[in-house]
C-alpha positions, 0 to 999 in steps of 0.5 A, spaced: 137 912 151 137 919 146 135 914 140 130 909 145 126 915 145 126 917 140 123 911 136 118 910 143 116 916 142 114 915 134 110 910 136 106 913 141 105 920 137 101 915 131 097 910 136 095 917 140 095 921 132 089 916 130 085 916 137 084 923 137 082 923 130 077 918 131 075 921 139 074 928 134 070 925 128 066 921 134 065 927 139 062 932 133 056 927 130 055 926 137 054 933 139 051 934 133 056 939 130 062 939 125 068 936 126 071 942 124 070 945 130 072 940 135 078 941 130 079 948 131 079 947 139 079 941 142 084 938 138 088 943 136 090 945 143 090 937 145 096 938 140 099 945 142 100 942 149 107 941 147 109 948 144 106 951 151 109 946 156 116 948 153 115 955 151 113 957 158 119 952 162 124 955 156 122 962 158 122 961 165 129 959 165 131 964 161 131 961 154 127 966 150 130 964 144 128 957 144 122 959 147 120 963 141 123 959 136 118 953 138 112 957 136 115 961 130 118 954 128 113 950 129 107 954 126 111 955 119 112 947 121 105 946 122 103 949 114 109 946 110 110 940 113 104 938 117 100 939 111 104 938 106 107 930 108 100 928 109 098 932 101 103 928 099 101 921 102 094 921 101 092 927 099 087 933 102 080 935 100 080 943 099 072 941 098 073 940 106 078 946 108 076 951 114 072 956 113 074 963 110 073 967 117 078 961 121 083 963 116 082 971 117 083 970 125 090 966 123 092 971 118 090 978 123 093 974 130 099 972 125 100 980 123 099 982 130 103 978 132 110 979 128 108 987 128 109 985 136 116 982 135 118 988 131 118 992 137 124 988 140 121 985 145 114 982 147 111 985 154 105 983 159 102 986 155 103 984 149 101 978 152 094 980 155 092 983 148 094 976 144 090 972 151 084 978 149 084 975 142 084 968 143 077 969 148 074 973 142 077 966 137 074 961 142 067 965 144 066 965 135 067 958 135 062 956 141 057 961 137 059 957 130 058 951 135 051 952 137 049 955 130 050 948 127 047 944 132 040 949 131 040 948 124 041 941 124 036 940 130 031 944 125 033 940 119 032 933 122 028 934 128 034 931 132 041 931 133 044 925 130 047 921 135 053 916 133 055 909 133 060 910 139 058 910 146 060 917 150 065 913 153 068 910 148 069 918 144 072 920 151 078 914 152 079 916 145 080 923 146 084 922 153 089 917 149 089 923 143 091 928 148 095 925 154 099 920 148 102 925 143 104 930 149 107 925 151 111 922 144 112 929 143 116 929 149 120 923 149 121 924 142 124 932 143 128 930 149 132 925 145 132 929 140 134 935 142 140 931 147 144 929 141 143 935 138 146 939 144 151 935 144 153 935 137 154 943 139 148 946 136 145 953 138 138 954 143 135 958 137 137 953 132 135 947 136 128 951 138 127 953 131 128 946 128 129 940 132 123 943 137 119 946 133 119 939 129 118 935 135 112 940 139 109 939 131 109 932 131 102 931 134 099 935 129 103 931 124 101 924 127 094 928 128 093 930 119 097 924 116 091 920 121 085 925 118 088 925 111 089 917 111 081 917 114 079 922 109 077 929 114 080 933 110 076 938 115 079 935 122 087 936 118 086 944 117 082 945 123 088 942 126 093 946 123 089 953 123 086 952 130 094 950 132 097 956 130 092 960 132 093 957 139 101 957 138 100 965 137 094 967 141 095 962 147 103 959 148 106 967 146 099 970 150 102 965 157 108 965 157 110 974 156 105 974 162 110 971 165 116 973 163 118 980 158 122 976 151 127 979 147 127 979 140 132 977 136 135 980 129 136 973 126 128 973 128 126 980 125 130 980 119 128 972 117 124 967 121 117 971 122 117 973 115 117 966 113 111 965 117 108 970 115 108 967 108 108 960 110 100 962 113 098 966 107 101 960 102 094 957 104 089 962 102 088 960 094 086 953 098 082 955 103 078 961 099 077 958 093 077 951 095 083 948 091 086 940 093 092 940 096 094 933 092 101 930 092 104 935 087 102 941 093 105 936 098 111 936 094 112 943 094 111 944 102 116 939 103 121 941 099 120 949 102 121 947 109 127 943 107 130 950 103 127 953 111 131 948 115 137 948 110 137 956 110 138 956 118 144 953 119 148 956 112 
């Protein structure tokens, strides 16, 4: 049944991928702002349900390791798979990319974040300052929001309404949002039952095979978007996951529960992910094309990460 799952869980991650690309897509020329917005929000924390799910059970019964494997895995996830295996399919505008200011909030949470870490354990604290953050994220891009929807009101003299019915944009956003939850779900409940009876370790499994499979809304989102050509919705996507990963999952769940650090993240897995983020930025400041060849290089880096985890 480990293996049904997985399979069922596939599909449904796809159907449910492409429904919230075309519900975002919709829902911004509705409104009349860019889907990048949508992308950063309600996109990102439609697929970042999973990481929070998983993170707070995980901590509330005692797995810290895992809980914190699955967002620094999946952040480093978001970058080098998520972008780079639908670069590689289809290609990603850098034309499109997210605004340099996203970038910079992505950067200084993920700075803030490690500099945490490194004091050995993440506190109440810690976690009302990272929620602190991700009010202040949310507020700028409600402001971003409202400054797009003047703009174009005062261009045009009206905001331009889309060919879908209201209706129609809020089933495709509710299949985007209740579907991949739930394929990433079945998907890592199979997953991660072979693995455990292969015998391997809560930190290892965290760091791969959930922090895969809590990424894999975000992947099945950006192949879709990349496939549709919204380059904006695929970076806004991964930005706006990670920052809500960092800010709101490790926000949750240290006002829940204190979480020890481990040395294997210290002296590894938070570096990773620090490079990994920044590997984005000659694509988003100077606004290059994430192509094939690029696609290839991020796929090749996190099958050296995922290999270096278990030497």
């Amino acid at each position: 049944m480990d293996y049904v799952y997985v399979a069922i869980g596939f599909v449904i991650l796809l159907v449910a991928g492409d429904a919230l690309v075309r519900g975002a897509v919709g829902l911004s020329l509705k409104l009349g702002i860019p889907a990048l917005i949508v992308s950063l929000t309600i996109v990102a924390f439609g697929t970042s349900a999973p990481e929070l799910l998983i993170s707070i059970k995980a901590a509330l019964t005692g797995s810290a390791g895992l809980a914190l494997g699955n967002v620094v895995g999946s952040n480093i996830a978001n970058v080098l798979l998520v972008l780079g295996l639908p670069a590689l399919l289809f290609g990603i505008s850098g034309q499109d990319a997210s605004p340099k200011s996203n970038f910079i909030y992505m950067m200084i949470s993920t700075v803030i974040f490690v500099a945490m870490g490194l004091t050995g354990t993440l506190t109440f604290l810690n976690g009302v300052i990272l929620l602190g953050l991700l009010v202040f994220v949310l507020f700028r891009a409600y402001q971003n929001a409202q400054k797009s929807r003047s703009a174009m009101k005062a261009a045009t003299g009206e905001i331009p309404d889309a060919d879908n019915v209201w209706w129609k944009i809020l089933v495709a956003l509710a299949i985007g949002v209740i579907g991949l939850p739930l394929g990433a779900n079945l998907l890592v409940e199979g997953a991660v039952n072979i693995a455990k009876q292969a015998g391997v370790e809560d930190a290892i499994i965290g760091l791969t095979l959930v922090a895969i499979g809590t990424s894999l809304p975000e992947l099945a989102t950006t192949v879709m978007a990349a496939y549709r050509k919204e380059a904006d919705v695929a970076f806004g996507n991964v930005i706006g996951s990670n920052l809500f990963n960092l800010l709101g999952v490790i926000g949750a769940t240290s006002l829940i529960t204190s979480m020890p650090v481990s040395q294997e993240f210290i002296g590894f897995d938070f570096w990773i992910m620090l490079a990994s983020s920044f590997v984005l930025f000659p694509f988003i400041w100077f606004k290059i094309n994430l192509g094939k060849f690029w696609g290839a290089v991020f796929l090749a880096s996190y099958t050296v990460y995922i290999w270096m985890l278990f030497i």
